[in-house]
N, C-alpha and C positions, 0 to 999 in steps of 0.2 A: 454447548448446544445453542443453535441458534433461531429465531423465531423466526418462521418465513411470511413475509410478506407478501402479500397477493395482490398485485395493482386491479384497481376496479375495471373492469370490461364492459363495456357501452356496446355491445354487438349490434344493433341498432343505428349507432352514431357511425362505429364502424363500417358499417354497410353502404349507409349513405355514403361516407366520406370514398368510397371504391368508386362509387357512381359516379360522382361528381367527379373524380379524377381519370377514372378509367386505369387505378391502378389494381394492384392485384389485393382480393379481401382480407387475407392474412398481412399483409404488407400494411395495410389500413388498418389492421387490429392493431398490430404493433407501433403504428405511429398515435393511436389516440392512445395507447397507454402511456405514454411517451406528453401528454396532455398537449397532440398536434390534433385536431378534429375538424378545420375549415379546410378548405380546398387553397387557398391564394398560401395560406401558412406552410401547408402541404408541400406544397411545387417547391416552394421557398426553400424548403429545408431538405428535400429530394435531389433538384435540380440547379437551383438558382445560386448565387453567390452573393453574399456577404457585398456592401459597398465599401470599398475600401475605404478605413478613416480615416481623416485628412491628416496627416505627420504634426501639421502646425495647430491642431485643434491641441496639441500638448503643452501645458504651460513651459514655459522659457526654452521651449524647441527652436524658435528661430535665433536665440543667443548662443544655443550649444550647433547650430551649423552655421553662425559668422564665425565662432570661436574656431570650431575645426578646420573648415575654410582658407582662414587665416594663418591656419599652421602647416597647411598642406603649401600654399601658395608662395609662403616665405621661407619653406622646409626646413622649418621646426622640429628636432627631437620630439618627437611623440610615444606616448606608452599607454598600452590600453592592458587593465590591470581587472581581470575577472576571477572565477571561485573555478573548485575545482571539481565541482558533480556536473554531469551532463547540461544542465543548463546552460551554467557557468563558460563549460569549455566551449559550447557550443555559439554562442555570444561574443567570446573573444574573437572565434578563428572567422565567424560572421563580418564583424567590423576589422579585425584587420583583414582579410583579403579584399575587402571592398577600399580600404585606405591604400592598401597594397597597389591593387587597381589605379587608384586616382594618382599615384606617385609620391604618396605621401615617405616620410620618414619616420618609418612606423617600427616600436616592438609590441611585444605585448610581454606580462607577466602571471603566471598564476600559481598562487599559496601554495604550499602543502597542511595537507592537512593535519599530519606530524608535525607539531612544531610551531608553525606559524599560527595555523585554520582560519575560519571565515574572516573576511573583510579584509580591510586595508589599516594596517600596523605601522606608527613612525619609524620601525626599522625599515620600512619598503620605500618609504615616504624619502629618508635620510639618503639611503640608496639609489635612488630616482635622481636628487638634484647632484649629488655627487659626478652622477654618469650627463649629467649637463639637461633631463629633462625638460621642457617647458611645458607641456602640455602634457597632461595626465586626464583619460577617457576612465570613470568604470563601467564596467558592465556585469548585473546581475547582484551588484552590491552598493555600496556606497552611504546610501539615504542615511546612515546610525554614524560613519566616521564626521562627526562633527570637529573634534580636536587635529586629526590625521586632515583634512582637508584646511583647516588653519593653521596649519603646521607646514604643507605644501605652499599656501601662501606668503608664507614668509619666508622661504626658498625661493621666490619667484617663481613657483608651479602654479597657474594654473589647472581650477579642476573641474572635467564635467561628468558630473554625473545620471547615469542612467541605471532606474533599479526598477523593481515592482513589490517590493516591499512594503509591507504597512512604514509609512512615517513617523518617525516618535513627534512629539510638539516643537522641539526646535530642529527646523533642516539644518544642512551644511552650509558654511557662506561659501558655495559655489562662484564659477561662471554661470551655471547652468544648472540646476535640478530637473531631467526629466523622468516624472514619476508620475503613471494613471492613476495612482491611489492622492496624490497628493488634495487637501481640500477644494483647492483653485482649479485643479486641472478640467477643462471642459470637452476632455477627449468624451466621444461616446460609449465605447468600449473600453474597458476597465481590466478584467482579465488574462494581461499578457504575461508569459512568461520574460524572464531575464530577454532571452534570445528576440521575441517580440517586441521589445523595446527597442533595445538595439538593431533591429532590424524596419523599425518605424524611425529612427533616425539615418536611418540608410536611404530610406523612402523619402525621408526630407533632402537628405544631402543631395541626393540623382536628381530628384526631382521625377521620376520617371517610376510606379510603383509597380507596375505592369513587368517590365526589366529586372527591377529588384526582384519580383518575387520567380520569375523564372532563373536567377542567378543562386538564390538565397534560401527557398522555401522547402528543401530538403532537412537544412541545418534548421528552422524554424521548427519543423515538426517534428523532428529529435526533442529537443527542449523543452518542447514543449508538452511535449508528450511523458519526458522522462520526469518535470514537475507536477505531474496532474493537474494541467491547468485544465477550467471547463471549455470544455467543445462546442461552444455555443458565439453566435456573433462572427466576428473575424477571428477567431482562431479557429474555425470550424472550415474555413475557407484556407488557410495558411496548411494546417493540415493535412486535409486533402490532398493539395496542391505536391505539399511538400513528400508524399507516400508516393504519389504521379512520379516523381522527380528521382526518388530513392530507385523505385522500380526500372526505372531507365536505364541504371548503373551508370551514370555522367558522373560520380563522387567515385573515385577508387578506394580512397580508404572507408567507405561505408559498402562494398563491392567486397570488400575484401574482409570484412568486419563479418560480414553474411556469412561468407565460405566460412573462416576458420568457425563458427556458432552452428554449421551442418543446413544454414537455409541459404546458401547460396541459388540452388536451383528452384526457389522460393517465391511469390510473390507475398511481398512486404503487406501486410495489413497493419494499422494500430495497434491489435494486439501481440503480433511478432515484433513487430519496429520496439518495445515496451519491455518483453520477455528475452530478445536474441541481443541488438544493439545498444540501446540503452542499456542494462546493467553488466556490458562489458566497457564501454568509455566512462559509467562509474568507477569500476573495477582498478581504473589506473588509478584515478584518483583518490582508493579505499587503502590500496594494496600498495602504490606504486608510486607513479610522476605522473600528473594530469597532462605537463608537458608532453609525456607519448600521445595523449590519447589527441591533442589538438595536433600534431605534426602528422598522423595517420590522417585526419580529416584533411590536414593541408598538403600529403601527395599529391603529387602529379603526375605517377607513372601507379603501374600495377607490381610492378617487383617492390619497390620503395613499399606502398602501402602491406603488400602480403609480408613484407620481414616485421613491419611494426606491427600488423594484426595477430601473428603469432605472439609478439609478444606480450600484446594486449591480452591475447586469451592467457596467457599463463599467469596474469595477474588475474584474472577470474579465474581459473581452478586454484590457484591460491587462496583466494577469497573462499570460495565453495569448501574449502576441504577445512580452512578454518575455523569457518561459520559452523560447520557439522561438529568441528571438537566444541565452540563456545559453547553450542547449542548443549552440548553432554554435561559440562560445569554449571552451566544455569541450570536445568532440570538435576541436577546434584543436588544444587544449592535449596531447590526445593524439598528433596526429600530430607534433608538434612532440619530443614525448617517447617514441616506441612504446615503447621499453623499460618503460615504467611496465605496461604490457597484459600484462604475463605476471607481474607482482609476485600473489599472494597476496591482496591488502588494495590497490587501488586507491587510491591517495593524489596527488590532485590540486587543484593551488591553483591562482590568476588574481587578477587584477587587478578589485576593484570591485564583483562578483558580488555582486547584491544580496540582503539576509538571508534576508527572506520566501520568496523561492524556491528557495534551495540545497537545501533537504528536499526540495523536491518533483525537482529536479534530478537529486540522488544517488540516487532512486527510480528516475529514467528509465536513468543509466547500471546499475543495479543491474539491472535487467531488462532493459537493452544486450547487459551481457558474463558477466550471472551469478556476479559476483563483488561480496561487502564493500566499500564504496565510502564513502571520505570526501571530501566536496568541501569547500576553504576558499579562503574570498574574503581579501584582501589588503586592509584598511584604512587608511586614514593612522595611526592609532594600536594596530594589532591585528591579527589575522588571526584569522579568526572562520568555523565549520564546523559543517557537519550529514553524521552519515552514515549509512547505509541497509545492513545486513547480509539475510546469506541462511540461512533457519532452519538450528539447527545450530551456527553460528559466532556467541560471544557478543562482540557490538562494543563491551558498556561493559566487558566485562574488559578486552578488550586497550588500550581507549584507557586505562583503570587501569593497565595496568603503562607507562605512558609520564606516569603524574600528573607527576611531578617538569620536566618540559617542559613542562606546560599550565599558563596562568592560572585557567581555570578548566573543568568538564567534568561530563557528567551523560547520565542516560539509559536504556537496559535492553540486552536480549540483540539485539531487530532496528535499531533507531534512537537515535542518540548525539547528543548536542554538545559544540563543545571552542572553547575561546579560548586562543590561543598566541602569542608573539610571530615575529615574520618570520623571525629568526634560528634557531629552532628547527624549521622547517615540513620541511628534510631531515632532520634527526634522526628526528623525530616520523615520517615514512614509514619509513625505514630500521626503527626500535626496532620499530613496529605489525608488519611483515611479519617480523622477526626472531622475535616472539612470536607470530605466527602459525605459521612453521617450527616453534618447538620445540614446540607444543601439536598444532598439524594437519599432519603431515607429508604426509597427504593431504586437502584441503580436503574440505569438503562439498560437494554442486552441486546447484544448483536445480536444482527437483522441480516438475513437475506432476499431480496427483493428477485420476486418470481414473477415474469411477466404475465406468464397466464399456461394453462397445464396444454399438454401434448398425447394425444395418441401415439402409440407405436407405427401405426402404419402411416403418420405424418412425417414421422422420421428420415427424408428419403432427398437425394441430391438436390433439389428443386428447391427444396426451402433454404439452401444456403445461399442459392443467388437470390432470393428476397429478403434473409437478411443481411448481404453484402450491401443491400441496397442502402441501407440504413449508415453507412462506415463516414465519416471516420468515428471509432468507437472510445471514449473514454471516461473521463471525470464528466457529467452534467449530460452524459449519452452513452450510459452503458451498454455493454456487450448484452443482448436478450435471455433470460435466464429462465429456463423452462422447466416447469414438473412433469414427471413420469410419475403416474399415482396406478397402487393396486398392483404393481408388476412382479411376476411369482419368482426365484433367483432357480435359474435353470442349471448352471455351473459356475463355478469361483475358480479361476486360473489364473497362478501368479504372475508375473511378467517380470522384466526388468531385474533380472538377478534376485527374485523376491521381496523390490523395492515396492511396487503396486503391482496393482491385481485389473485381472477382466474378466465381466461378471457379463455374464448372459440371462440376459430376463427376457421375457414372454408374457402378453395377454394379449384374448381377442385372437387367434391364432398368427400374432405375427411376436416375430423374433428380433432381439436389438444383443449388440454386445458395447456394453461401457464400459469406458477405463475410469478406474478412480487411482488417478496420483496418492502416491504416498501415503499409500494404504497397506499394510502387510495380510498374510492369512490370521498373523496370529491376534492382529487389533481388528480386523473385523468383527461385528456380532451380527453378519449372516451366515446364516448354511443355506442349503441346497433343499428345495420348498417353501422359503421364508416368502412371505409377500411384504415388500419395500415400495414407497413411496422416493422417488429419487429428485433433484433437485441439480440440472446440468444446464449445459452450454453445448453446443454443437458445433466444431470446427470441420475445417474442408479437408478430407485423402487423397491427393493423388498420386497414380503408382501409375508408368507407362498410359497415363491418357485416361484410365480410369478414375472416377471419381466416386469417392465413396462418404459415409458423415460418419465420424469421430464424436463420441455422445458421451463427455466426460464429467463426470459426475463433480458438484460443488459442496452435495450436501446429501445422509440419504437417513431417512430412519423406517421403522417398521410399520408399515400402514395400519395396524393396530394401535402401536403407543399415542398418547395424548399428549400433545410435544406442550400444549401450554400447561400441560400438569407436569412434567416433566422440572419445568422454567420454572414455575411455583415453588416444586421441592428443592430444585437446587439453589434458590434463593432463603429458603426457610432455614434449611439445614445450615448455610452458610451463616445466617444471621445464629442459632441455634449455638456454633464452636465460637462466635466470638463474643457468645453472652448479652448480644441484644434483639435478641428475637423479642417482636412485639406481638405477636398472638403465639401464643404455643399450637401444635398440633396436637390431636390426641393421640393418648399410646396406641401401637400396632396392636392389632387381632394376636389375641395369644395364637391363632391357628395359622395368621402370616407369620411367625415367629418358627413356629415349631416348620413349616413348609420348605423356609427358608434355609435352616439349619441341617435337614433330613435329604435335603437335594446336595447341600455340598459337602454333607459326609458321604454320599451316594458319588459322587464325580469327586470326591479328596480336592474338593476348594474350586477357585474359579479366577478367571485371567481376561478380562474385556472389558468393553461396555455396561455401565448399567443397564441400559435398556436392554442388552443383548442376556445380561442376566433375567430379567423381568419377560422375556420371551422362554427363557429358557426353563420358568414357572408358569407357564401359559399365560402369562398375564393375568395370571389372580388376585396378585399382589399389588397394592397398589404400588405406586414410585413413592410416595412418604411413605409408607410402610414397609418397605422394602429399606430405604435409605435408616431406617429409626431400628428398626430392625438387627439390622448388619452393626449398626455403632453400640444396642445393647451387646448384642452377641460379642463384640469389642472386649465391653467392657467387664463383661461377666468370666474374660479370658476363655471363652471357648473359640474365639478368631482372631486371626491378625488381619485387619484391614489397610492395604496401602492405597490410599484415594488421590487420585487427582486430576477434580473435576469428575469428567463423568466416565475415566479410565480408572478400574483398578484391579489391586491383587489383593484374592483373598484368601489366605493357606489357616485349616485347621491347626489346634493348637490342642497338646496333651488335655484332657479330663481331668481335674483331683477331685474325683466326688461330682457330688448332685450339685450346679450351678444355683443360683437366688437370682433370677433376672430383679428382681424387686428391690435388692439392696444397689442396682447400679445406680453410678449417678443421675444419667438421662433420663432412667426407670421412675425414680424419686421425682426430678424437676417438670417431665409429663403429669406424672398422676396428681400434682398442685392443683 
């Protein structure tokens, strides 16, 4: 469950700002919550463009283009050595087609991520000079091989690098470090992706940034888009630019990437370029050889790029159909263990779990249960994780106060990774949620941030061209996220082979139909007259010329429940199973007790939602009374309770005689 946010509304400020701009009032609401409220700022970020930053405002940029320069002019063995996720790939095929261009004597190389993974390894290094090397480019990595880049130099490699990575304290002894993050560097803009970098040394090498980015700015927005870097500065400009570029179909294998994904006869947004393309050039590199996915970028014809795209895609249904079994092992692994569902920091391990996909995994449970989530797979030789925190709670500290337990580990405040041995992997849950308790006594809790609520009858083609206006949409400029409050559910019809559902509400006499993804009838907890407050996004229909809005649900609960009582108990209860709850509640109303238990002997148990239970008692009940409730009833053997989070199953259990709620444990530890 998640707490929604409601950006403050200045309709006033807003107003004005429509005047002074003469743009349209809703456009102007959604830019001041966006905290744009002057007019010059307005234009700016509406219309205007970003000044492009100078290439050599980058520390030791003008050493890494004599260095390359010099290897183009005297045709040098050159190797540009990048990663294998969309960034990555897209960075490489970036600088060599532009080295390609200038006649260079150019490869390129990149990891698997079986085997080798991230960075640059002395076996790549050893391999390089062997093949007679002189020049080694990275892109997207580099900054952390300090050893692997003096190790090149005593091959006679030359090495330049270009990354966007935090620096650790000592760089590389490069030719060249270029890096926005580094302390010295007095670029003005700071947040580029891999591809940004490499593409700001593209800008330096031409000399010409105008050229570059109409050459380049395609492959920039992929990368950049597929990193979540923020949308703000010159990447907001590159972006743009590069969605302009995508849409043209001038790149065959991103033409061709569209079609097999079903949007070829699409136009590309942010949001599709994110959801269609990006997580299929991951895909090779998850499932596959990154190496396809940079060769389908590097087509030159439309057959060439359509055989690789097929094959592209079938390393994403590979991907998809694996992720759906991991995802069944992990939620095993839960039931197997509930206890782990009320820890702080989610820490779960398995057997096999393959690499490529635990990131994407620990995402899915992270957006499950709303909670910091490390998942680690169990190797023959290792035990090896990725984990997925919720803003707020930083997950490379805490997996840092547990270094002494890890092989090895790395990462920021939302996404981690760690290598540990078998031996250690209870430790390692234990110490993480320990240092959790003494830092967040009360955890953070996913947030979803609602621009500001909507009418039904505002629903209507019009408003998707002012919020296109708003595009390009990502990290630091979200997609607009609207409420639907008070709306009565007119009909529930499943869709998609009974994967989700489309739900018809109505108030006010007008009519809307929402799709809520990956919703079934049976985990729903509406019916037909329920009144739901809903929390969506609005995407664009067209069918033959017709244009219609798509109002897809992100979040929805019942306009009665009291979502921050809700948040309350499902934090009390939590603290409550792992014995350190610091205020107790008081016991349930013996009359919520008996309500509770007379309704699911009356319907033989119950299969959903709590809140969908807690309607289904008119909301008499409170949610801690309800939730306090359900666990005596547990424990007195009159239910079996399956919980997790705010899904459960609760099936009646045989009578022996007259129950004692009073001798349960919970019973006992309340009435103290």
């Amino acid at each position: 469950m998640k707490r929604w946010n409601y950006a403050p509304v200045d309709k006033e400020r807003a107003a004005a700002l429509a005047e002074e701009t003469g743009i349209d009032a809703f456009l102007a609401l959604l830019l001041t919550v966006r905290g744009i409220s002057d007019a010059d700022t307005a234009r700016e970020f509406l219309y205007g463009g970003e000044e492009a930053v100078d290439p050599f405002s980058f520390m030791d940029m003008d050493l890494a283009v004599d260095r390359i320069t010099r290897g183009i002019d005297e045709n040098e063995p050159i190797a540009i050595f990048g990663d294998y996720d969309a960034d990555g790939i897209t960075a490489t095929v970036l600088l060599y087609t532009y080295l390609r261009h200038r006649g260079a004597n150019v490869r390129f190389l990149l990891p698997q991520r079986d085997g080798e993974g991230y960075g640059l390894h002395r076996d790549t290094v050893e391999r390089l000079a062997d093949d007679g090397v002189k020049l080694l480019v990275t892109v997207d990595n580099g900054i952390a091989a300090v050893e692997e880049v003096a190790l090149a130099a005593s091959f006679g490699i030359d090495v330049v690098v270009t990354d966007h990575h935090i620096p650790q304290e000592i760089l590389p002894a490069a030719v060249a470090v270029v890096n926005p993050h580094r302390p010295d560097c007095e670029s003005e803009f700071k947040d580029y992706a891999g591809v940004g970098v490499a593409f700001k040394l593209v800008c330096a090498l031409e000399g010409d940034d105008e050229w570059a980015l109409n050459e380049y700015s395609d492959l920039v927005a992929i990368g950049t888009l597929a990193d979540i870097m923020p949308l703000n500065g010159e990447n907001r400009v590159l972006v743009r630019e590069g969605l302009c570029r995508i849409n043209e179909r001038t790149r065959p294998g991103l033409a061709a990437l569209a079609e097999v994904a079903g949007a070829g006869d699409k136009v590309q947004t942010s949001s599709t370029a994110v959801f269609t393309l990006a997580p299929r050039i991951n895909a090779a590199g998850r499932m596959g050889d990154p190496q396809k996915a940079a060769e389908l970028l590097l087509s030159e014809t439309a057959e060439e790029a359509a055989t690789l795209a097929r094959e592209i895609q079938e390393y994403n249904q590979k991907r998809q159909a694996l992720e759906a079994d991991l995802l069944k092992d992990v939620l095993a692994r839960i039931d197997e263990h509930p206890e782990w569902m009320h820890d702080r920091v989610l820490v779960i391990d398995g057997e096999g779990w393959y690499s490529g996909i635990v990131g994407i995994l620990a995402a899915r449970i992270l957006e499950r249960y709303g909670k910091p989530c490390m998942l680690l797979s169990s190797l023959p030789d290792k035990v090896k994780g990725s984990g997925r925190s919720i803003k707020g709670f930083p997950l490379f500290d805490a997996i840092a106060s547990c270094g002494d337990l890890l092989t090895s580990f790395g990462g920021h405040e939302l996404a981690a990774g760690v290598s540990l041995t078998a031996e250690n992997v209870a430790e390692f849950r234990r110490r993480i949620n320990d240092w959790a308790a003494e830092h967040f006594p009360e955890m953070p809790t996913a947030t979803l941030n609602v621009d500001c609520k909507l009418s039904p009858a505002q629903v209507r083609p019009a408003i998707l061209d002012t919020i296109a206006t708003l595009e390009p949409f990502g990290a630091g400029n979200a997609l607009p996220q609207f409420a639907l409050c008070k709306m009565q559910v007119a009909d529930i019809t499943p869709v998609g082979n009974g994967k989700h559902l489309r739900i018809s509400v109505k108030r006010d006499g007008a009519s809307l139909n929402v799709m809520w993804f990956h919703m079934t009838v049976d985990e729903c907890p509406f019916t037909k007259g329920d009144t739901v407050d809903l929390a969506c996004t609005l995407d664009r229909n067209e069918y033959r010329g017709n244009v219609s809005v798509t109002v897809i649900v992100k979040d929805a609960m019942f306009s009665e429940s009291e979502r921050e009582e809700w948040l309350s108990t499902l934090a009390t209860f939590d603290a409550l199973r792992r014995g350190d709850c610091q205020k107790l509640p008081p016991l349930p109303a013996r009359e919520a007790l008996e309500k509770l238990y007379r309704h699911l002997r009356k319907t033989d148990g119950f299969s959903g939602r709590w809140d969908g239970l807690a309607r289904a008692l008119g909301f008499s009940v409170s949610p801690c009374d309800l939730r306090l409730s359900a666990e005596i009833l547990a424990e007195a053997n009159l239910l079996s309770v399956s919980d997790r989070s705010e899904q459960v199953e609760i099936s009646l259990l045989p009578a022996a005689g007259k129950a004692d709620l009073s001798e349960t444990a919970l019973w006992k530890t309340l009435a103290k």
